[in-house]
C-alpha positions in Angstrom: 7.3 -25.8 -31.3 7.8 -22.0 -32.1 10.5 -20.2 -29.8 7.9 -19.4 -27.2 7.2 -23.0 -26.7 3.6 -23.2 -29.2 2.5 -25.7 -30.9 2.0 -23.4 -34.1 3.3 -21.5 -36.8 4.4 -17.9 -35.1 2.1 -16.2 -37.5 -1.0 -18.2 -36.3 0.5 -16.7 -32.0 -0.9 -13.5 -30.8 1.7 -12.0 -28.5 0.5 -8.8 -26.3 4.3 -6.5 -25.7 3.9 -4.5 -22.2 5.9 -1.5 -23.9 7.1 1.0 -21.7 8.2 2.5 -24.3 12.0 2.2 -23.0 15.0 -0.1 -25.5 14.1 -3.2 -23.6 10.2 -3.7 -24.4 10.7 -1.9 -28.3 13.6 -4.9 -28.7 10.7 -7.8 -27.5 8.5 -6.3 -30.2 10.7 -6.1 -32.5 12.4 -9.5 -32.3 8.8 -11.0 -31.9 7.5 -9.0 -35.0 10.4 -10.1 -36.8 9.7 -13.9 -36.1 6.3 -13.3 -38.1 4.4 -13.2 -34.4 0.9 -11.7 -34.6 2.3 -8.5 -31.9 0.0 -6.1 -30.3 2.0 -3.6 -28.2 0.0 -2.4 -25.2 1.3 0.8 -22.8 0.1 1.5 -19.8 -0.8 5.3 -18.8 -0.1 5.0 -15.0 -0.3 8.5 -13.8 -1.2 12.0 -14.9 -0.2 12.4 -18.7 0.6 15.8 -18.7 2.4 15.8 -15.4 4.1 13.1 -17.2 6.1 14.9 -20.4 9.5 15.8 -20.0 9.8 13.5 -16.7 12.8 11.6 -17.1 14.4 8.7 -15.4 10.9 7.0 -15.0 9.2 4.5 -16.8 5.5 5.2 -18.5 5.3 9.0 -19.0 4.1 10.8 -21.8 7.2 10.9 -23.9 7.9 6.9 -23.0 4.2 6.4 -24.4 4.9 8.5 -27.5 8.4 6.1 -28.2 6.4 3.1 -27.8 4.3 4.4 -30.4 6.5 5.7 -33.2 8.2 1.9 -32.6 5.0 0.4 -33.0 4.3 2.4 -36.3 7.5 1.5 -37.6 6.9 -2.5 -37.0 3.7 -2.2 -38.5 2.0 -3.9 -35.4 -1.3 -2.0 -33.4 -0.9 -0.5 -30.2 -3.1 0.5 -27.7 -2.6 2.7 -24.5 -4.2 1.8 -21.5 -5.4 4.5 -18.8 -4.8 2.0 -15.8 -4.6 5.2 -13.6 -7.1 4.3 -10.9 -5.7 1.0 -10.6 -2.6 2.8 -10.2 -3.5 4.8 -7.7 -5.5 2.5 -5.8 -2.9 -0.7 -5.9 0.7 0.7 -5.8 0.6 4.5 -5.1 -1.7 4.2 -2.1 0.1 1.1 -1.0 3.7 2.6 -1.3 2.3 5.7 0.9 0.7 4.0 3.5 3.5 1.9 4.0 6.0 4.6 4.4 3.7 5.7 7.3 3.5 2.9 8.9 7.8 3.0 8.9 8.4 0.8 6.5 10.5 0.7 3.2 8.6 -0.2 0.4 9.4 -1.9 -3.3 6.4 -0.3 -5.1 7.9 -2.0 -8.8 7.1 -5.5 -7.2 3.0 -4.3 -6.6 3.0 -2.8 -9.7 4.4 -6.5 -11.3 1.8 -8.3 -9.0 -1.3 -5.6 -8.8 -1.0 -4.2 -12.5 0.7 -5.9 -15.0 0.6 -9.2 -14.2 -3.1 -9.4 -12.9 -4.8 -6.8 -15.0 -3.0 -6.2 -17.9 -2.7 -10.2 -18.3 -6.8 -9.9 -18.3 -6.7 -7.4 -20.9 -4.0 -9.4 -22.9 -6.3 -12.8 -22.9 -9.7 -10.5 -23.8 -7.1 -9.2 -27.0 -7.0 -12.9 -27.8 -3.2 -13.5 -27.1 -1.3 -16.8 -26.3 1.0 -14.7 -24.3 2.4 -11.9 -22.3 6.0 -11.2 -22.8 8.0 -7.9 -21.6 11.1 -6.9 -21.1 12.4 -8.1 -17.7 15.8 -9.4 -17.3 14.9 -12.7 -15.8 14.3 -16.4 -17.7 11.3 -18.8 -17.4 12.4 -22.1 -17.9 9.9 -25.7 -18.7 11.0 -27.8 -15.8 9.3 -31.2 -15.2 6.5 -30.0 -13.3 6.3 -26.5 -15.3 7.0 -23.4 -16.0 10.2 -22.2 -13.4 11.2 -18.8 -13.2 15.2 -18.3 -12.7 17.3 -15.4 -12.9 18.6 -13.5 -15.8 21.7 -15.0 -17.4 23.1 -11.6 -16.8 23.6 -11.8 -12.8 23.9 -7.9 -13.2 20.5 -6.9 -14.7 18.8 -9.9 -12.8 15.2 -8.9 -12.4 13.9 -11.8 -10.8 13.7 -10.1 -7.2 10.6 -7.8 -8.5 8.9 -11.2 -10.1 9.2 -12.8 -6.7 5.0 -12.3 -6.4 4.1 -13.8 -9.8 1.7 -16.8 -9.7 2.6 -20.4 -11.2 -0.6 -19.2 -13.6 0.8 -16.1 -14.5 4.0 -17.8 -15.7 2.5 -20.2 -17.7 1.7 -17.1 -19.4 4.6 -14.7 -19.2 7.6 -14.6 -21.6 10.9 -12.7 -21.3 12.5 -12.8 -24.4 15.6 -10.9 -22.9 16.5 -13.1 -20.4 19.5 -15.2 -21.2 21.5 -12.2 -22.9 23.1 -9.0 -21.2 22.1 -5.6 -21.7 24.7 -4.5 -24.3 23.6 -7.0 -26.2 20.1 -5.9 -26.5 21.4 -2.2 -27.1 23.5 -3.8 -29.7 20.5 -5.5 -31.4 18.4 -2.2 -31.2 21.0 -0.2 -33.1 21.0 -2.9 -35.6 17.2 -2.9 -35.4 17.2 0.7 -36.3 14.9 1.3 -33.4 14.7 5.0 -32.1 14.9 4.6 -28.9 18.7 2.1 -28.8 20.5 4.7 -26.8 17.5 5.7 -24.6 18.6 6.2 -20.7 17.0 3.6 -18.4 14.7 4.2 -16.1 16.1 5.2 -12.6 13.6 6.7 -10.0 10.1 4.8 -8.7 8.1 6.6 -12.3 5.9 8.6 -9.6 8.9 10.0 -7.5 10.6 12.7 -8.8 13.7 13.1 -8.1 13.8 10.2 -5.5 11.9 12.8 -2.9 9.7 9.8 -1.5 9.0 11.6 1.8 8.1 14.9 -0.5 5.3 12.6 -2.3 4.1 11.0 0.9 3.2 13.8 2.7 1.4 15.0 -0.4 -0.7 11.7 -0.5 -1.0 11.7 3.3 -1.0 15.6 5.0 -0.1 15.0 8.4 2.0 12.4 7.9 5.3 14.3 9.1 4.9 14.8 12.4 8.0 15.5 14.6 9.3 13.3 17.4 12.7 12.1 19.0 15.9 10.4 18.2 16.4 8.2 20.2 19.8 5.8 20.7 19.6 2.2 21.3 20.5 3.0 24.7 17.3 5.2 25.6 19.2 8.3 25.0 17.1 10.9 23.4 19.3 12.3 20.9 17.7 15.0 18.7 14.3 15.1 17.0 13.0 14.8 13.7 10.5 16.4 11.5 9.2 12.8 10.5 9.8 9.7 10.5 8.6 9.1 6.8 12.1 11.0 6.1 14.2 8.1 7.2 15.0 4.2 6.3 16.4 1.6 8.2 20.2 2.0 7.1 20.3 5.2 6.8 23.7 6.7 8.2 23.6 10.4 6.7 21.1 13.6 7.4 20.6 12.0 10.7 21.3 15.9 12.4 22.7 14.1 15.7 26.3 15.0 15.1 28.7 14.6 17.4 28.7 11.3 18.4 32.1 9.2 18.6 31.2 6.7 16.5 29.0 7.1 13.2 25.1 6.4 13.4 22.7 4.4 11.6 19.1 4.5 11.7 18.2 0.6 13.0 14.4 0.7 14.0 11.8 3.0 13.1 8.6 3.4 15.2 5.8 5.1 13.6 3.1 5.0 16.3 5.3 7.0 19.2 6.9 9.1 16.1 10.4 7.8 17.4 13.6 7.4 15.0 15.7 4.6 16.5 19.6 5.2 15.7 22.7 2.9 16.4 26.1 1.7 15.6 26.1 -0.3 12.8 26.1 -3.5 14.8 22.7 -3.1 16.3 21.5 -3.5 12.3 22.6 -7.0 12.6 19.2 -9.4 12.0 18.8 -13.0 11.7 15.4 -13.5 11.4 12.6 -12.1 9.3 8.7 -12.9 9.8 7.0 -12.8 6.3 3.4 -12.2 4.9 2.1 -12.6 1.2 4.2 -15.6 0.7 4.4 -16.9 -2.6 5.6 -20.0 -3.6 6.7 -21.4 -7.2 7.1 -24.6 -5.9 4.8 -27.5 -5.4 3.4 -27.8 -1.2 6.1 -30.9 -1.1 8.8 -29.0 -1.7 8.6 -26.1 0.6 9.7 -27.6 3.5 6.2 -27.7 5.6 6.6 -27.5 9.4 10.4 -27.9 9.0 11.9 -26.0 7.1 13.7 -25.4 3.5 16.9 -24.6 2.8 17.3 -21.6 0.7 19.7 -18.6 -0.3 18.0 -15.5 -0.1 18.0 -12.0 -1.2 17.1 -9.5 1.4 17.7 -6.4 -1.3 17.3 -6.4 -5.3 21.1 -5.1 -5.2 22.5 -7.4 -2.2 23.4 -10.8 -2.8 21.5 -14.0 -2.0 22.7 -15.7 1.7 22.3 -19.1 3.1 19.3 -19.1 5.1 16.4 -21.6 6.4 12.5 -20.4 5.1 10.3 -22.3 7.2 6.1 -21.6 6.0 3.8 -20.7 8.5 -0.4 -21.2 8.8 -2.0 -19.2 5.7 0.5 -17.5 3.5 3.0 -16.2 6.5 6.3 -17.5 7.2 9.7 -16.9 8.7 13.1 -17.0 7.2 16.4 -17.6 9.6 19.5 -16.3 8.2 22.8 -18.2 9.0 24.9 -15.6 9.6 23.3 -11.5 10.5 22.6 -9.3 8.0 22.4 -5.7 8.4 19.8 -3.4 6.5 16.7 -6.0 6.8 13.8 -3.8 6.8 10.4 -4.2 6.5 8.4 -3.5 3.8 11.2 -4.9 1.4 11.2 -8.5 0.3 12.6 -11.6 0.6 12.9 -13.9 -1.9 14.0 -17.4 -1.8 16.4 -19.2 -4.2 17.7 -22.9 -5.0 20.4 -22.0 -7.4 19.4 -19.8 -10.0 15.5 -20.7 -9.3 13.3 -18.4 -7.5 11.3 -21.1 -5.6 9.5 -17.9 -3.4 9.6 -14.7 -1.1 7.3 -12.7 0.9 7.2 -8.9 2.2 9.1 -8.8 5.3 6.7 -7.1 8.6 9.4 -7.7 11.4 12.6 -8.5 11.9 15.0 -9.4 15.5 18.5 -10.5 16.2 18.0 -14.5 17.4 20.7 -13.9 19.9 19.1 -10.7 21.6 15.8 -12.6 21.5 16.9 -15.6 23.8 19.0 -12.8 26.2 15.7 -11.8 26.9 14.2 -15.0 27.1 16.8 -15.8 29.7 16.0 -12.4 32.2 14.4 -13.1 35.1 11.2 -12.2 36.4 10.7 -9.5 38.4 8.3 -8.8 40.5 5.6 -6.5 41.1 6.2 -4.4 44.7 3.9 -5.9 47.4 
């Protein structure tokens, strides 16, 4: 077996590199091309090119493309860029606005991984002939007993597995992530002694078609009319200001609010798209317990998920937050409902959550509501009134 689990000489493997042209992908390609791998690097042009050049803090512009180049040239290995900017467009750009409209807080990376690179750009990779994918996420694919497993990274800190949480047990079989069981400073480490270019390149902050992080800015471009001013309103049916939009807000959100005043601070706890209302509320009214899910994916066979009962599960509720006890239980088709065992605050939906036995991801889904258990059965428990006679 070669290092990426083949049956054959590396030199006889054709490995397609997703190069973003950023130190992560350049070290795959070089590590792989330094095995005596048969490496095509292959970048994807996502958006406008020239409205690209001289972006920085975002993955795939022009000058990323040009880096992946000159490190290609300097391996000795092809490299082709791909203008997947319909796809683009049409699967993550579109989604991401949309979704801000409809109040929700979106994780465009994770349809990119699912939409783009790991459905089209693994097609393009078996049309070039290649054994495998491999990039540069910070997250490990292990051979269990009944297949490939994906776990997180060995560096808890760069741990990418939240944004992989949508891959197919297919697409795994396919994928490799050479960089997962080793920290970042040490792949900066080997691209300095690589001699590659780009070892002391910045990392890629913003969302790569956000500038500046100004998502409401970019929505309203995508969708004119999408700002329209309503209320603030408290938990307590107070109206409290208004706003120019709810696309300017998150759920969490405790600054910019413009209701000052108040004697204890604010947070923004429910946003309501259709009556163009902007929910605030101490920060205990963030509290949630339970999350209904869509899209679920699982990376587990049917018998281990827990069917009609229930499996128990840590999850993560946000890439940066850590992963809490909780109970996932699937529901008919690919919906399903997680029940936290102690409230979180800042569950929102439109982010994910994705479900963990140790260091496996096992599954997640994109979370569409959310509620407070305890609130739920106060209401259950009101009695009925009556219509006037």
């Amino acid at each position: 077996m070669n290092s990426l689990g083949f049956d054959k000489a590396p030199a006889d493997t054709r490995v397609v590199v997703a190069m973003s042209g950023g130190v992560d992908s350049s070290v795959v390609a070089a590590l792989l091309a330094g095995e005596g791998y048969d490496v095509v690097g292959v970048t994807l042009q996502l958006y406008d090119h020239g409205a690209a050049v001289g972006r920085k803090g975002a993955c795939c512009a022009g000058q990323d493309i040009h880096d992946a180049r000159r490190i290609t040239d300097s391996l000795g290995v092809p490299h082709y860029v791909l203008d997947y900017e319909a796809r683009f467009r049409a699967e993550v750009i579109d989604d991401f606005a949309d979704s801000y409209v409809r109040g929700e807080t979106p994780i465009p990376c994770i349809r990119c991984n699912q939409r783009v690179k790991f459905r089209d750009l693994m097609e393009t990779a078996r049309e070039l002939g290649a054994d495998a994918l491999a990039t540069g996420h910070y997250a490990r694919r292990i051979e269990g007993p009944m297949g490939p497993e994906l776990h997180q990274a060995g560096d808890t800190g760069r741990d990418q597995s939240y944004f992989l949480f949508a891959t197919t047990p297919e697409q795994l079989a396919y994928l490799r992530f050479p960089l997962g069981g080793q920290a970042k400073a040490e792949t900066r480490a080997l691209a300095h002694r690589l001699g590659l270019t780009v070892a002391d390149k910045a990392d890629s902050q913003d969302i790569c078609f956000v500038p500046n992080g100004s998502y409401a800015r970019v929505v309203e471009r995508l969708r004119p009319g999408a700002a329209e001013p309503g209320d603030i309103v408290h938990v307590d049916g107070r109206v409290l200001g208004r706003h120019d939009g709810v696309i300017g807000y998150t759920v969490g959100q405790r600054r910019g609010l413009g209701v000052g005043g108040n004697a204890e601070p604010l947070f923004v706890v429910g946003l309501n798209a259709a009556e163009r209302r902007v929910v605030v509320g101490p920060r205990t009214a963030l509290a949630r317990d339970r999350a209904v899910l869509s899209e679920v994916n699982w990376l587990t066979p049917a018998q281990d998920q827990g069917q009609g009962y229930g499996h128990r599960v840590t999850v993560k509720l946000r890439s940066s937050q850590a992963a809490v006890p909780a109970t996932v239980r699937p529901l008919p088709g690919s919906s399903g409902e997680v029940f936290l065992d102690i409230p979180q605050t800042g569950v929102a939906p439109g982010q994910a959550a994705v479900f963990y036995d140790g260091t496996r991801v096992v599954g997640g889904g994109w979370i569409r509501e959310t509620t407070l258990r305890q609130v739920e059965q106060e209401q259950l428990r009101q009695p009925a009134v009556s219509a006037p006679a």
